[in-house]
C-alpha positions as CSV (number, residue, x, y, z in Angstrom):
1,X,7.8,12.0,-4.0
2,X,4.4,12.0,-2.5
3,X,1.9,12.3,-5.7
4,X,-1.7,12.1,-4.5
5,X,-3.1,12.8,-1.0
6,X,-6.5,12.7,0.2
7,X,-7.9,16.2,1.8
8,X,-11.1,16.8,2.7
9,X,-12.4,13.2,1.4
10,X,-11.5,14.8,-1.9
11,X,-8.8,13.2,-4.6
12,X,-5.7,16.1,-4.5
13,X,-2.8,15.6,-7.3
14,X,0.4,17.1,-6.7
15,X,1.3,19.2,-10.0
16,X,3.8,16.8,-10.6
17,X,1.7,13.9,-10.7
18,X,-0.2,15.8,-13.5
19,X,3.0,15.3,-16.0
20,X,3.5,11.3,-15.6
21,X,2.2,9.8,-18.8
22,X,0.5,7.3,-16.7
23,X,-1.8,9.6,-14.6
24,X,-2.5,11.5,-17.5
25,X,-3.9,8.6,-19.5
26,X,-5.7,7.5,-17.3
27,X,-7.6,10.8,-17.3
28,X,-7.4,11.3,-20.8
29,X,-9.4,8.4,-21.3
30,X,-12.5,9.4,-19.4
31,X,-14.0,12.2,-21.6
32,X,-16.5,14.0,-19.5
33,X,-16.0,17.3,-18.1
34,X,-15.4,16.4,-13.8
35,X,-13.0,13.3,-15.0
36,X,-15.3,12.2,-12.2
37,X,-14.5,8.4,-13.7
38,X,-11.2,9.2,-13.8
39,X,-10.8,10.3,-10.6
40,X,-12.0,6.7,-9.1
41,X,-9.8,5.4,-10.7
42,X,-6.7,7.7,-9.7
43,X,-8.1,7.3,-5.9
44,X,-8.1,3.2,-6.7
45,X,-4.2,3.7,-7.4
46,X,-4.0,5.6,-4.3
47,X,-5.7,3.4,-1.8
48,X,-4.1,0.0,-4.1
49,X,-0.6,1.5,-3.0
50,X,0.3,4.3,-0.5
51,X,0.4,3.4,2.9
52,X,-1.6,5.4,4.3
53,X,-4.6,3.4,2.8
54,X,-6.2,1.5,5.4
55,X,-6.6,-0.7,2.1
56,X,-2.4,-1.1,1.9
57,X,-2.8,-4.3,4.8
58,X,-5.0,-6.3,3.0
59,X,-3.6,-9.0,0.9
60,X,-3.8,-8.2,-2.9
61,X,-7.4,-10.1,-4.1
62,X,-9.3,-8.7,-0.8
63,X,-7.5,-5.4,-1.3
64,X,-8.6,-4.9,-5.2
65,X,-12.2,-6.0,-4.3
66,X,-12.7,-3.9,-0.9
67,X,-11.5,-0.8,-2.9
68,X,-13.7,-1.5,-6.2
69,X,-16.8,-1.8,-3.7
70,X,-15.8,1.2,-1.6
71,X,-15.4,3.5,-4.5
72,X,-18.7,2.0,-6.3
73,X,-16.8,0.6,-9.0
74,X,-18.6,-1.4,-11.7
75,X,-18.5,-4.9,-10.9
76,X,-17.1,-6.0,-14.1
77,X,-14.2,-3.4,-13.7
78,X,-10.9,-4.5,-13.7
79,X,-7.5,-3.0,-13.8
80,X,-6.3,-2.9,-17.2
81,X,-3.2,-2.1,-18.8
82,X,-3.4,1.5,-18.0
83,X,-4.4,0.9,-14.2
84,X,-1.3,-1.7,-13.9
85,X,1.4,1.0,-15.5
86,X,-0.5,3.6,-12.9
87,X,0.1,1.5,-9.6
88,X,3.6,0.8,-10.8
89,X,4.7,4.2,-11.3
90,X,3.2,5.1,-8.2
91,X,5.3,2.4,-6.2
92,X,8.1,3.2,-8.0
93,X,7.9,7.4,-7.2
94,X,6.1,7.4,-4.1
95,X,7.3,4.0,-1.6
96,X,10.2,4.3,0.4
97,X,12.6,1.4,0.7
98,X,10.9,1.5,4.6
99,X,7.5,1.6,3.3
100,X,8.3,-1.4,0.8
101,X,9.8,-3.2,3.6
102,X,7.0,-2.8,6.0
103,X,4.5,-3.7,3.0
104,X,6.8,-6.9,2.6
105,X,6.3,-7.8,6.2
106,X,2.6,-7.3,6.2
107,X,2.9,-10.0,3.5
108,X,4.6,-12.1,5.9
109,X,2.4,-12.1,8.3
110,X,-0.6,-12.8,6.4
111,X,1.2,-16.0,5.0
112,X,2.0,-16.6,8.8
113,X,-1.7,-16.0,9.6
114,X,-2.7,-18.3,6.7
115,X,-0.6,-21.2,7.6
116,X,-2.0,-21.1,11.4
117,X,-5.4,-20.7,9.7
118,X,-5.0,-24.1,8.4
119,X,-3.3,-26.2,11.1
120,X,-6.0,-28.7,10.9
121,X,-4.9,-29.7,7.5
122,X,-1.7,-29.8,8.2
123,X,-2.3,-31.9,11.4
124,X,-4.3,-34.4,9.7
125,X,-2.3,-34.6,6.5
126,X,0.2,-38.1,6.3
127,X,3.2,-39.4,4.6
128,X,3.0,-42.8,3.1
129,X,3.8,-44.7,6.4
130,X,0.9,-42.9,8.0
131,X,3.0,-40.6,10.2
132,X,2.4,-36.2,10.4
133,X,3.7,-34.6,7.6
134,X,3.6,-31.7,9.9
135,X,5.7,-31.6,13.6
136,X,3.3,-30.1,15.8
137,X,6.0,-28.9,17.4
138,X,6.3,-26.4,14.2
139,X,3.3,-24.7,15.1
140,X,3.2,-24.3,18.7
141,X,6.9,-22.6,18.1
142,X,5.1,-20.6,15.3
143,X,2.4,-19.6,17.9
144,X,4.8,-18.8,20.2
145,X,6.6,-16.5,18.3
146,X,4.0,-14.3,17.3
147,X,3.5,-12.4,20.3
148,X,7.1,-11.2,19.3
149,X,6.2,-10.9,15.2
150,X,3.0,-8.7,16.8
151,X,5.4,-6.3,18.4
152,X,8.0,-6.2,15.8
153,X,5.2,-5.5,13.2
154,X,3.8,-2.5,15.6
155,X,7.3,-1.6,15.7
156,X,7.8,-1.4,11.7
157,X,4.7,0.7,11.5
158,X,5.8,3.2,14.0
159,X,9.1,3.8,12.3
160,X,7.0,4.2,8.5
161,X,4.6,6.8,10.6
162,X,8.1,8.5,11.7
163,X,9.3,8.4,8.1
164,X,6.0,9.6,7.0
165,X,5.7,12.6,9.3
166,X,9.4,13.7,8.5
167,X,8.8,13.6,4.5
168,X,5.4,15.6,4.8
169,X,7.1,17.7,7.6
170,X,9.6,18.9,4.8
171,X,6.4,19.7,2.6
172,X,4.3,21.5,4.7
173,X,7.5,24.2,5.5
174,X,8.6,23.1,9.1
175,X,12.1,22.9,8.6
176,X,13.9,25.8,8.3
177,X,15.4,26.3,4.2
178,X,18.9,25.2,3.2
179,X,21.2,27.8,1.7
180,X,19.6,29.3,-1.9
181,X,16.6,27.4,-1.3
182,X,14.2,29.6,-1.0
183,X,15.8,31.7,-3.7
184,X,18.3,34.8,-2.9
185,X,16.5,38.0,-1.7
186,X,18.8,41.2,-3.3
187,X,18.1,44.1,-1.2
């Protein structure tokens, strides 16, 4: 179920998404009349989860503060209780077991990219006898392999693009209507 989209560089809730107690807290809690507060805050849940965010590749601390500075947050705000039930419905309504899966990967390889990051640590670290802890054969394999891992990863995206297009193709009326599905017309 796809519960918020972005149109027009404007927040857009599908009426749905209006009735899960978590959404609706976290509007009922901002008090003015736009909800403009409110609707930062729904549009942090958005970009924190769906994968269309360009936010979504980010690993979790770089994600939460690129999308507090983007959406002029105040610094000291942090997701609270409400915000954490929010992001969890969300995943649990919205992600696809592909979308979860590519997510998953994109995890991966950021903990790939971390460990290369750091291959000068690992080259210089010893055991007790003074020998690598680390094979540097580990990490030239590793380096080897991610051409491959690159490709894969492209390929993961393209099928979660597929999925994508197919669910919002069945939204936007460009398949044709199952039996009773668009209601019986008596004539």
């Amino acid at each position: 179920m796809k519960l918020f989209r972005v149109k027009d560089w404007k927040l857009v809730m599908e009426p749905e998404a209006l009735e899960i107690q978590a959404f609706k807290d976290i509007l009922d809690r901002d008090k003015s009349k736009q909800k403009e507060f409110a609707i930062k805050e729904l549009l942090y849940v958005y970009f924190y989860c769906d994968i269309r965010s360009d936010f979504v590749i980010l690993p979790v601390k770089e994600r939460e503060e690129a999308i507090k500075k983007e959406l002029v947050l105040p610094t000291k705000w942090k997701q609270d209780k409400k915000i954490e039930e929010a992001i969890r419905v969300y995943n649990e309504y919205s992600e696809t077991t592909i979308q979860r899966l590519y997510k998953q990967a994109v995890k991966s390889v950021h903990d790939i990219g971390n460990y290369l990051e750091h291959t000068d640590d690992l080259l210089a670290e010893r055991d007790d006898r003074g020998k690598p802890v680390t094979d540097i054969g580990k990490i030239t394999a590793s380096v080897q392999r991610l051409p491959k891992l690159m490709a894969d990863l492209k390929a993961a995206y393209k099928e979660v693009i597929k999925e994508q297009e197919e669910i919002e193709g069945k939204k936007k009326g460009s398949r044709t209507m199952n039996t009773y599905e668009n209601g019986l017309q008596f004539e």
